[in-house]
N, C-alpha and C positions, 0 to 999 in steps of 0.2 A: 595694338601691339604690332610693331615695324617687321614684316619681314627680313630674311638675310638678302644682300644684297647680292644680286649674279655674278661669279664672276668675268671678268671681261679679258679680251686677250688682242695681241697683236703679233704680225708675223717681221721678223727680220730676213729681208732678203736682198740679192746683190744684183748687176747685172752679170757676175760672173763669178768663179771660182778665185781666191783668192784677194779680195776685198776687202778682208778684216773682221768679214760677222761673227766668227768665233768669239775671239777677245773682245769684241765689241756687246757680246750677248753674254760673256761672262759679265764684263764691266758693268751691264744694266742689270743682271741679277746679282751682284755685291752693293750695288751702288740703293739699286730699289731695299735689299735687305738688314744693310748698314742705315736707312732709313726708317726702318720699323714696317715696311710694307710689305705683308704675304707673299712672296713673287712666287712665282709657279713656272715652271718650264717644259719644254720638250723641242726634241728634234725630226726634220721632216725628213722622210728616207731612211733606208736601212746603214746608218750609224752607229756604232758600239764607244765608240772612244768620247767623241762628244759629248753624249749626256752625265757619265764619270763628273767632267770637268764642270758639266751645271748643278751636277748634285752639292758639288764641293763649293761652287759661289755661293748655292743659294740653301744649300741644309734640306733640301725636298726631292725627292726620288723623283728624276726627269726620262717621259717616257717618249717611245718612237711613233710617229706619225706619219707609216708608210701607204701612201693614197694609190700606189701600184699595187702593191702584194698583197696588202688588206683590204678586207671586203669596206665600204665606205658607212656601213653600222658600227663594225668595229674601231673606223678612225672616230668616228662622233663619239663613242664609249669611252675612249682612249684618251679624246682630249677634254671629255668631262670631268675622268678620272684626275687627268693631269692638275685642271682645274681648280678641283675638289678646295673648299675653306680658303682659296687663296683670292687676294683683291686682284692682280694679275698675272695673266697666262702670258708667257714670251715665245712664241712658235721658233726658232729659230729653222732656217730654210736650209737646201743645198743646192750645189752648183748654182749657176745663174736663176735668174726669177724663174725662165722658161724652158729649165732644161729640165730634161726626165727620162725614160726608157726611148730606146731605139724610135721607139712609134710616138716620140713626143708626150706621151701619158706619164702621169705622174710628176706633173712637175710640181714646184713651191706653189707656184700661180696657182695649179688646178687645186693645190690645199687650199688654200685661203680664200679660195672661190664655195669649195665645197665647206668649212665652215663658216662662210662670211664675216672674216677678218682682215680690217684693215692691213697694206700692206707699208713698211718702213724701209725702203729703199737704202742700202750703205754703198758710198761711189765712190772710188778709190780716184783722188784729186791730186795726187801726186804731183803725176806731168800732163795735169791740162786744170785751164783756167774759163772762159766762158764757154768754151765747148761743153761742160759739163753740163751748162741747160740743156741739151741737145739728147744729150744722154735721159735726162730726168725724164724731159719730154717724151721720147721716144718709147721709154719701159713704160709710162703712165699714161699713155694712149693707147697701145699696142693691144690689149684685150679688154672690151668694158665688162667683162666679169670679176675682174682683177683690179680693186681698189687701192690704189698708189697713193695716200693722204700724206705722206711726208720722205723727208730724206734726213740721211745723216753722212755730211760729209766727212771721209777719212783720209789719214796722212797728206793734212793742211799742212803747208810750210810757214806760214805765216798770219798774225791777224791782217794783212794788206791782201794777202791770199784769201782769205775766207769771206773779205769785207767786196770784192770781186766774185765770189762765188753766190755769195747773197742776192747782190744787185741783176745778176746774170739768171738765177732764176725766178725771181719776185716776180717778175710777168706772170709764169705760169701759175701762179694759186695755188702752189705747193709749198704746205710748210717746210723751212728747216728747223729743224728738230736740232740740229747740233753739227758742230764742226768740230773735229778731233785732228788734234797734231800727231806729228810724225814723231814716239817716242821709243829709240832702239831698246833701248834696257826692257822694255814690256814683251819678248817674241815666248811662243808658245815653241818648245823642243818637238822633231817632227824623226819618224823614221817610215821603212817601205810602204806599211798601210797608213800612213797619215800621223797622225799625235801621238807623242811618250803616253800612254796610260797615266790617270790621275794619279793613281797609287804608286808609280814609279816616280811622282816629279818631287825630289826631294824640296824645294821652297813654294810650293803650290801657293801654299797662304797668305804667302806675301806675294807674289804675283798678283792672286786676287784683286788683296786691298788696293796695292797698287793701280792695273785695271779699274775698279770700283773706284779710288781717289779721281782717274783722270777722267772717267763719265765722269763723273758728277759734276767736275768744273766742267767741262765741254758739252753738254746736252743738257738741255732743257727736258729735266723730268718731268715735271709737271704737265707740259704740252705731249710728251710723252706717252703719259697714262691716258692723260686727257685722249686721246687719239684712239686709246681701245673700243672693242665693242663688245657686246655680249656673246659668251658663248656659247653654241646652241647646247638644247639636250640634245639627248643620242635617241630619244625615242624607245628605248628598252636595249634593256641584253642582248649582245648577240652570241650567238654559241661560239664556243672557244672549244680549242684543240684540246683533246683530254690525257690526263699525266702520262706518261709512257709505263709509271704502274702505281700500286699502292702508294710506295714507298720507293722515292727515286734518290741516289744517291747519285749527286752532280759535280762534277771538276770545276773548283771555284780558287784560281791563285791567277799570277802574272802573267803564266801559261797560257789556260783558260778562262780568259776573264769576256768570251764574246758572247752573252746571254740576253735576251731581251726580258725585262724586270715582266713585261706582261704574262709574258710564257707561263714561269714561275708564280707568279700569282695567281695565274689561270688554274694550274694545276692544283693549287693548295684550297682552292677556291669550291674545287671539282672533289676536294676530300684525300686529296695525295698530300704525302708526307714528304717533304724534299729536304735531304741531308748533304751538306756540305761536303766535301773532302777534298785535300791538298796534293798532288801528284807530288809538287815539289818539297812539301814536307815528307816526302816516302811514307806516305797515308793512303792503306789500300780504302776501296769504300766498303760501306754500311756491309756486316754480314750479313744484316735483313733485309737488306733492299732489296727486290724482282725488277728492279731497271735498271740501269747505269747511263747518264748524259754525260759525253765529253764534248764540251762546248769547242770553238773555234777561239784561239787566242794565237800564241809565240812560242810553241813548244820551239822553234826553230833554235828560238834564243837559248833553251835552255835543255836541248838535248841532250849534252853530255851528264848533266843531273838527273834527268829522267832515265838516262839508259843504266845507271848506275842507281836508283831508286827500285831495289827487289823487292820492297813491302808491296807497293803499289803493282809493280807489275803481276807480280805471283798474286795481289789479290784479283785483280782482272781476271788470268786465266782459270784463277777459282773459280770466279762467276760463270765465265762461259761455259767450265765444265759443269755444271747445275742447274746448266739451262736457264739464267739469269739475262735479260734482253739488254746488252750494250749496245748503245748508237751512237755514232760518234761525227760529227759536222766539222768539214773544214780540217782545220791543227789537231783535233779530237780523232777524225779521220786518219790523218798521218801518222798518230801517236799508236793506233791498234795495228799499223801494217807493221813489216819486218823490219825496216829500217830507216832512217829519216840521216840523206846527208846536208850536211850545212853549207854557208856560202860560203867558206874555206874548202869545200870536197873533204872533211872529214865523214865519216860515215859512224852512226850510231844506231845501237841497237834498240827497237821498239818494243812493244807489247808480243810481237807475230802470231794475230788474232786473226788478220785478213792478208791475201797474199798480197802484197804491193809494197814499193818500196820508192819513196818518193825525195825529189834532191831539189835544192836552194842553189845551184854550182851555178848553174843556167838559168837564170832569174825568166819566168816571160808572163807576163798580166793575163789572167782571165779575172774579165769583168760582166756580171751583166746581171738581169732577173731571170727567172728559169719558173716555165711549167714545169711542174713535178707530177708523172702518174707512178704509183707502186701498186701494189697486189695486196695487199693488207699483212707487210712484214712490219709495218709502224702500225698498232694503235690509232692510228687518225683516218679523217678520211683520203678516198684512193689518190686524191686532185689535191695537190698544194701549190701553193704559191711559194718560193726563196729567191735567194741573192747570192751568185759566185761574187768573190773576192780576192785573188791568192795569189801570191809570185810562183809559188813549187809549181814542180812537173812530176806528172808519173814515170819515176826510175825503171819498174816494173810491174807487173803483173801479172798475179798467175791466176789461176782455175777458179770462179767463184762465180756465185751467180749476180746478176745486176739486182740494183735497190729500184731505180726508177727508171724511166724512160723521159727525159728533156727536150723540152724546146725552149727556144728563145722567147725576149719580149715581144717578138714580131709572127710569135708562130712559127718558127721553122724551128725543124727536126734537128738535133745534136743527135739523138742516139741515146743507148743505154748509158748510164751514169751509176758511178758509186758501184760496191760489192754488199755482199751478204752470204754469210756461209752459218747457216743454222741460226742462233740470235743474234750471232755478231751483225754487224753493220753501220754502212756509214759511207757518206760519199761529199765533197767537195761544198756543197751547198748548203747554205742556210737556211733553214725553214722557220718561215713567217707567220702564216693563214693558211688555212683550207682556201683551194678554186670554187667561186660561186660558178654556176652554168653558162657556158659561155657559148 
């Protein structure tokens, strides 16, 4: 009797931001799946919008594969899990092959090192011609823990173009896997944190096929898969963060759509009950919940609906008056303060759960990963690992005490973060993992 066979995976990665490996890792998950072949997906790095758009190529729940935030048991879990009954796993990467946290860690490379998958290079060919061996060269030498087995060249202008791109790297020993033309009608809609949300893009599906039509003539799938390798186990369970209660009633709309599917599954895993609820359908949550998650998403976009949603709101300050544990990350965060202005300087009224009052007027980026210590106001343990994100600024702030204490990927001190006044709470940041000892 044959056993099942393992399945295998490979990673899509650029030498830089903006490359094309999105629609290009859509297109090989419609392209593999319009074949009849299992594909499997996920995304490296703390991403929410991405994996949306792979779930919708390929019909499979794509999960995150962050090699900074998570402890590296739980990436091997994660991309078993991903794995799970499929012929192949497509890693798709972020930023450049070797970029990552301030201190270099975490990058695509150190993923695909530490699973041992083949890497697929995509080179944006636009405006340059045999310089791109140079390029190839250079990402495919640069670390020999980091296995470079192929490329896929993107926005070819020509087959005389491509037939020069060929010639230019054949020396090196590196397959092309595919050259892909330059086609306007195929662009992904993008706004302040990156992609329209799957569920907002009214012609997804034809996008898709589309995407999926133009792999499949331009790439060699077959050399493709052929290119994968097995994926390891994970060697056992690692402990996962446990639900924030019995029964967690979570903000799950357009709003709130920045959840990571592990979290969630962790919890229901762990014997918690996790109940939906709609802000923007003016749906307060679960009477019987003892938790409440307000995930990170766009309240921004849709403030004036929320501030005029009283089911919702009036259910919230029920909860808190009952001693019911709200936490809220990111957009979740702004949604419990006083008030949230938009980038018009309109000014909207919030939950006013936590004293702060937070404005879009003055756009300014925090980005980064964050140690996280707390005191045991969350359920987990004191050390976590997240990820800021966010254009808003704090408008104000009043009397309350701090959630955590932050630092940076590099170890340096930010200072107190986030509030907490009794079980409310909630601060800026997205939490990932628990901190292993460091």
């Amino acid at each position: 009797m044959s056993s099942q066979p393992k399945p295998r995976g490979v990673v899509i990665a650029a030498p830089s931001s903006g490359a094309g490996k999105t629609l290009l890792t859509l297109g090989l998950l419609r392209a593999f799946a319009r074949a009849g072949r299992r594909v499997a997906s996920a995304k490296a790095g703390p991403d929410y919008i991405d994996p949306r758009f792979h779930e919708a190529a390929s019909g499979r729940t794509s999960l995150n594969l962050d090699n900074w935030a998570m402890r590296p048991g739980l990436v091997r879990d994660l991309a078993c899990a991903a794995a799970e009954d499929a012929d192949l796993l497509i890693v798709e990467g972020v930023m450049g092959l070797f970029d990552g946290a301030a201190t270099g860690e975490g990058s695509t490379a150190d993923l695909a090192a530490m699973l041992g998958l083949p890497v697929i290079l995509v080179v944006d060919a636009k405006a340059q011609a045999q310089s791109a061996a140079a390029v190839v060269k250079g990402f495919a030498e640069f670390r020999d823990d980091c296995d470079v087995t192929g490329v896929i060249f993107n926005r070819v202008g020509s087959p005389q173009h491509a037939e020069i791109l060929r010639r230019a790297v054949e020396p090196l020993g590196i397959d092309i896997v595919g050259a892909v033309p330059s086609v306007a009608e195929i662009k992904m809609p993008s706004r302040h944190l990156g992609l329209v949300q799957a569920e907002e893009h009214p012609e997804l599906d034809s996008l898709l096929d589309k995407a999926g039509a133009m792999v499949a003539e331009a790439v060699d799938l077959g050399a493709f898969e052929a290119s994968a390798r097995e994926v390891p186990l994970s060697g056992g369970r690692q402990e996962r963060l446990p639900p924030l209660g019995q029964t967690v009633a979570v903000a799950q709309d357009e709003a709130f759509a920045f959840t990571y599917p592990h979290l969630l599954a962790d919890w229901q895993t762990a014997g918690g009950r996790v109940v939906p609820f709609s802000p923007l359908a003016n749906e307060a949550p679960a009477g019987d919940a003892d938790a409440i998650y307000l995930p990170g998403g766009y309240p921004e976009l849709h403030a004036g609906r929320l501030a005029g949603n009283e089911a919702f709101r009036a259910g919230l300050r029920k909860a808190a008056e009952t001693g019911v544990l709200i936490y809220g990350e990111c957009g979740g965060f702004m949604t419990l303060g006083d008030y949230l202005i938009d980038a018009d300087g309109k000014r909207h009224q919030m939950a006013g759960l936590l004293p702060l009052g937070t404005s879009f007027a003055n756009r300014q980026l925090h980005l980064g990963y964050r140690f996280l210590a707390q005191d045991g106001a969350l359920p987990w343990p004191g050390e976590l690992r997240g990820h800021e994100f966010h254009y808003s600024m704090l408008d104000w702030q009043g009397e309350a005490d701090p959630l955590f204490e932050a630092e940076d990927s590099r170890g340096e001190k930010l200072g107190s973060v986030g509030l907490r006044r009794g079980r409310v709470m909630g601060s800026y940041a997205h939490i990932i993992d628990m901190e292993e000892a460091r």
